[in-house]
Every structure is written in C-alpha cells, then in structure tokens.
PDB file of N, H, CA, C and O in Angstrom:
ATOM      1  N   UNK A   1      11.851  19.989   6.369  1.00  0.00           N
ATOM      2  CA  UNK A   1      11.627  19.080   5.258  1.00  0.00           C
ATOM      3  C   UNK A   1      12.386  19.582   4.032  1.00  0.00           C
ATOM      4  O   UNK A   1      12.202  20.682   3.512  1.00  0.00           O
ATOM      5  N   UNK A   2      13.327  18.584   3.594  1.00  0.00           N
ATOM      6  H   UNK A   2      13.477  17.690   4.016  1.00  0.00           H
ATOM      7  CA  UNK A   2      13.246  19.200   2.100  1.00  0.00           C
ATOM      8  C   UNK A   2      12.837  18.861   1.227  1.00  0.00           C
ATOM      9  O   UNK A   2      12.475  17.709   0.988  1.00  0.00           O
ATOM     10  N   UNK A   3      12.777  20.167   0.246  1.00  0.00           N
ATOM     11  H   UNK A   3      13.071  21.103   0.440  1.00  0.00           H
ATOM     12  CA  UNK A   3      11.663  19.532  -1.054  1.00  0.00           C
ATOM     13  C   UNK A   3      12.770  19.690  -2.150  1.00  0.00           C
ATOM     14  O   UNK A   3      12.125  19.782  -3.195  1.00  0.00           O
ATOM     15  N   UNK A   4      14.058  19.768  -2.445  1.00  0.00           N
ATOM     16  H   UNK A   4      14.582  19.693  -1.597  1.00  0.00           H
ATOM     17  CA  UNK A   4      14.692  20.055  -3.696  1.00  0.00           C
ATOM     18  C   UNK A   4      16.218  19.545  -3.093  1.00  0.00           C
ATOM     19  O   UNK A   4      16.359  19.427  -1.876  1.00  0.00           O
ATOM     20  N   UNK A   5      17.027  19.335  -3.767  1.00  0.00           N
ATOM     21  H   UNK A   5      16.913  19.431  -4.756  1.00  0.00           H
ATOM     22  CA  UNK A   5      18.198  19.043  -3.764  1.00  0.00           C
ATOM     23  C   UNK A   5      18.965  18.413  -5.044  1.00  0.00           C
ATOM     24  O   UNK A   5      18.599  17.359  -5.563  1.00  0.00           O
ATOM     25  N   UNK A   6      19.964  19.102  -5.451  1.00  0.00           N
ATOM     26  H   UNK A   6      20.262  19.959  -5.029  1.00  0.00           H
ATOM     27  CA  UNK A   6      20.831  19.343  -6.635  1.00  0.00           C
ATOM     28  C   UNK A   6      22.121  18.833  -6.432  1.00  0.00           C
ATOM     29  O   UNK A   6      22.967  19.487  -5.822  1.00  0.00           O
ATOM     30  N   UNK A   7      22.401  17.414  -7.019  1.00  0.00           N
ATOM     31  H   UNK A   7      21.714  16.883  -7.514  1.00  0.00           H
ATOM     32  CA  UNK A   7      23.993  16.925  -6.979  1.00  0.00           C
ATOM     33  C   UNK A   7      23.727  15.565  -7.346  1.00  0.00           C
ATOM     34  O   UNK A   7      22.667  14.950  -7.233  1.00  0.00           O
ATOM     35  N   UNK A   8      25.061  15.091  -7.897  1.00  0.00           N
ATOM     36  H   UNK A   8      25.923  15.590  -7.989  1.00  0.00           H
ATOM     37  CA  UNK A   8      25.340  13.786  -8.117  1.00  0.00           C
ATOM     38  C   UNK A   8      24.900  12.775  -7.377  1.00  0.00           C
ATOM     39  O   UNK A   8      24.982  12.801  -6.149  1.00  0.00           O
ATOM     40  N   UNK A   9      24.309  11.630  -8.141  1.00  0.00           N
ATOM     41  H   UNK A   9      24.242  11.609  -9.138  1.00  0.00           H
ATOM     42  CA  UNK A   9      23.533  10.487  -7.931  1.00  0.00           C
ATOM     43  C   UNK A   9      25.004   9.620  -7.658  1.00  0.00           C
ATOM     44  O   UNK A   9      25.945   9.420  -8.426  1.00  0.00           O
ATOM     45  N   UNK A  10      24.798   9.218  -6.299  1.00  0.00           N
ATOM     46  H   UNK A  10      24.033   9.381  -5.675  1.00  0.00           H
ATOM     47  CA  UNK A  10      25.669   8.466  -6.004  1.00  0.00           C
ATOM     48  C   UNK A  10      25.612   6.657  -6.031  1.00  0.00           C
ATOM     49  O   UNK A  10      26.542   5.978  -6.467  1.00  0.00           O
ATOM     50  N   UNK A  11      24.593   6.203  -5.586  1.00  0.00           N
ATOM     51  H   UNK A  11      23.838   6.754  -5.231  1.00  0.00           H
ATOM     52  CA  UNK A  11      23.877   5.190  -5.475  1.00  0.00           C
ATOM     53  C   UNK A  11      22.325   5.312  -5.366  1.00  0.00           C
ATOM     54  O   UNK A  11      21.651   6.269  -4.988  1.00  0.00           O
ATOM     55  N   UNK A  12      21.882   3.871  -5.876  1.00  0.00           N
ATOM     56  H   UNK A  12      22.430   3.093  -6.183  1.00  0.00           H
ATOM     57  CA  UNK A  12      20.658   3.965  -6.522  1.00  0.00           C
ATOM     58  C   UNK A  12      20.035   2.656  -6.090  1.00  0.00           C
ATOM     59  O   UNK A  12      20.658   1.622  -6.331  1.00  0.00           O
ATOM     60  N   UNK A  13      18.903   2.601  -5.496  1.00  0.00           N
ATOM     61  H   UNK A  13      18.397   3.441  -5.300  1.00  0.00           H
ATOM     62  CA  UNK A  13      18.567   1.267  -5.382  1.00  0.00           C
ATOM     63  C   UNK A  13      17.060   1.344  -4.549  1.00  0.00           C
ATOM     64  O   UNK A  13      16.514   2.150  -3.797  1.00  0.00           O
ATOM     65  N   UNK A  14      16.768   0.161  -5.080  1.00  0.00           N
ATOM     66  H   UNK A  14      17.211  -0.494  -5.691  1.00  0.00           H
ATOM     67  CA  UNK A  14      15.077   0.172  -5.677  1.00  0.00           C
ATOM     68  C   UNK A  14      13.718   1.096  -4.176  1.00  0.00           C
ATOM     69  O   UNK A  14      12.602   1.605  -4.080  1.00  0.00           O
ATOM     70  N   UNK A  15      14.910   0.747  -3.389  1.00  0.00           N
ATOM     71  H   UNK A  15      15.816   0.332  -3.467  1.00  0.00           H
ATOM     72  CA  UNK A  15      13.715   1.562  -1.875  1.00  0.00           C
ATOM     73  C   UNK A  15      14.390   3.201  -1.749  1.00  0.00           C
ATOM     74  O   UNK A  15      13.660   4.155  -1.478  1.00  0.00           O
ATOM     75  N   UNK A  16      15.883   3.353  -1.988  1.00  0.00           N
ATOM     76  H   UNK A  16      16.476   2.578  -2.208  1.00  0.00           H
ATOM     77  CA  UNK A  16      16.392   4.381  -1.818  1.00  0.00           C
ATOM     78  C   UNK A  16      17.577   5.206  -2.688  1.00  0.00           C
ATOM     79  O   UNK A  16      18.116   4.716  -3.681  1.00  0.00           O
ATOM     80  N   UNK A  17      17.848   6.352  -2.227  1.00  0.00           N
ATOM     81  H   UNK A  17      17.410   6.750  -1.421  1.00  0.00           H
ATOM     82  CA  UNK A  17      18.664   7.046  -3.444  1.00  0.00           C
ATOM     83  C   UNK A  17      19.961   7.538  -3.047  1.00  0.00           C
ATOM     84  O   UNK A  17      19.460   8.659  -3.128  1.00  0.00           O
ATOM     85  N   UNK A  18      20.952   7.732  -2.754  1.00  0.00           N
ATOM     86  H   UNK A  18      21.358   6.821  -2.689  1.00  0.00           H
ATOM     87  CA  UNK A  18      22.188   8.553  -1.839  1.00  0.00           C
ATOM     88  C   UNK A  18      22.440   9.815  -3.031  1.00  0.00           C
ATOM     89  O   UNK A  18      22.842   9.533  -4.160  1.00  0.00           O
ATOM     90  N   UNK A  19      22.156  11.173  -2.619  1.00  0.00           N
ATOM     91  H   UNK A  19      21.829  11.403  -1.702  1.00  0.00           H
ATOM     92  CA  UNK A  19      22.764  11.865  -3.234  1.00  0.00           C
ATOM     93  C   UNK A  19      23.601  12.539  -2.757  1.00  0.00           C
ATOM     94  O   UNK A  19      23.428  12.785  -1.563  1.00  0.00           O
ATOM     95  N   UNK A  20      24.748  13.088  -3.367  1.00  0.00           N
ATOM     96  H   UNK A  20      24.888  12.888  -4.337  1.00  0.00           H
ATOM     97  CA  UNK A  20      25.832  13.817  -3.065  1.00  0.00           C
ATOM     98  C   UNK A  20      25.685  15.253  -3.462  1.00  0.00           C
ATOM     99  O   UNK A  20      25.824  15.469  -4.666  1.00  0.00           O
ATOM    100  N   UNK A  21      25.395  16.430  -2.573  1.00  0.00           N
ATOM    101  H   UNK A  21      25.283  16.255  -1.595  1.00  0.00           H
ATOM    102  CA  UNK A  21      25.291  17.742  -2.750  1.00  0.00           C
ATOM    103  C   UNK A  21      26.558  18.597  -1.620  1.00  0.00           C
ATOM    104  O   UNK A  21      26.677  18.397  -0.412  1.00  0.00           O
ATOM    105  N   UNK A  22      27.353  19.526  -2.455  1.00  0.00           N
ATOM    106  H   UNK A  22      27.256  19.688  -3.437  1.00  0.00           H
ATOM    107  CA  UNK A  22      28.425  20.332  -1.786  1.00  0.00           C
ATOM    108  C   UNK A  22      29.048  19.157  -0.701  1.00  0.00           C
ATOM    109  O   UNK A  22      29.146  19.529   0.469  1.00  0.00           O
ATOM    110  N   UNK A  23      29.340  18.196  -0.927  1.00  0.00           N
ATOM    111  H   UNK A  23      29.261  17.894  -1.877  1.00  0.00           H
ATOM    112  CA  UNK A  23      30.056  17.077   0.013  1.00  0.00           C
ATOM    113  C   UNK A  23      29.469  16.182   1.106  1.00  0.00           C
ATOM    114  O   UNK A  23      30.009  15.274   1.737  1.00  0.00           O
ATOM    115  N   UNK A  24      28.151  16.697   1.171  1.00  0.00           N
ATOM    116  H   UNK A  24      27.712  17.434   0.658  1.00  0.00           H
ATOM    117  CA  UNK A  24      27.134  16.230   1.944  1.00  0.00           C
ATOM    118  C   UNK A  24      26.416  15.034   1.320  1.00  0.00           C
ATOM    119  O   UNK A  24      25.873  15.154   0.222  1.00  0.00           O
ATOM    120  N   UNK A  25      26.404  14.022   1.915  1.00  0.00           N
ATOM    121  H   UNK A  25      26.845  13.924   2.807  1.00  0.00           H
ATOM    122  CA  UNK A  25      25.411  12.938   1.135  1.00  0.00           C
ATOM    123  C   UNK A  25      24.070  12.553   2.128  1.00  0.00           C
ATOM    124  O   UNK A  25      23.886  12.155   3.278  1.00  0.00           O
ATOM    125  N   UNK A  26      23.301  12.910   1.001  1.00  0.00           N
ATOM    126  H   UNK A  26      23.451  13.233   0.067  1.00  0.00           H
ATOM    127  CA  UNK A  26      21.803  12.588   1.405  1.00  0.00           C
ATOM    128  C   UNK A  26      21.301  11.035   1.260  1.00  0.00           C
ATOM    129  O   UNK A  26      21.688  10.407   0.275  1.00  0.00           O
ATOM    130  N   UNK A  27      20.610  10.521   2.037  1.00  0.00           N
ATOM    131  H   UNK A  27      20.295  11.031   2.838  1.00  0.00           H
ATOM    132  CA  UNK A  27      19.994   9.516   1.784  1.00  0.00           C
ATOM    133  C   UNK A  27      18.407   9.725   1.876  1.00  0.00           C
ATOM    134  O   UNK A  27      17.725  10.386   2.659  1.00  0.00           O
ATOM    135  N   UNK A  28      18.155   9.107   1.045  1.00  0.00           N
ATOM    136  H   UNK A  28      18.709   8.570   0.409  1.00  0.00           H
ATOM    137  CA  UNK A  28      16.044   9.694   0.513  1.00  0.00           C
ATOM    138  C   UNK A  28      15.764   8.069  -0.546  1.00  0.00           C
ATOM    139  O   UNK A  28      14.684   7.876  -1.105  1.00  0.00           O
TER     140      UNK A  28
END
C-alpha cells in the first residue's frame, strides 16, 4: 500500500488524480 507520494500533479479529475513521481505515473 502506499501511503505518501511526492511529484507533479499531472491530471485531475473529480473520481481520480494521475501523479507523476521520478517518471512513474500514478493513478489514485
């Protein structure tokens, strides 16, 4: 599980978030 993650907000939208950390993009 993660509980923290640090990087640019890539997209944003109202159910979900894409962030971009060290080139990796998260979706949460």
């Amino acid at each position: 599980m993660i509980t923290h993650i640090r990087g640019k907000l890539v997209e944003k939208n109202p159910t979900y978030v894409v962030i971009e950390a060290n080139g990796i993009g998260y979706w949460l």
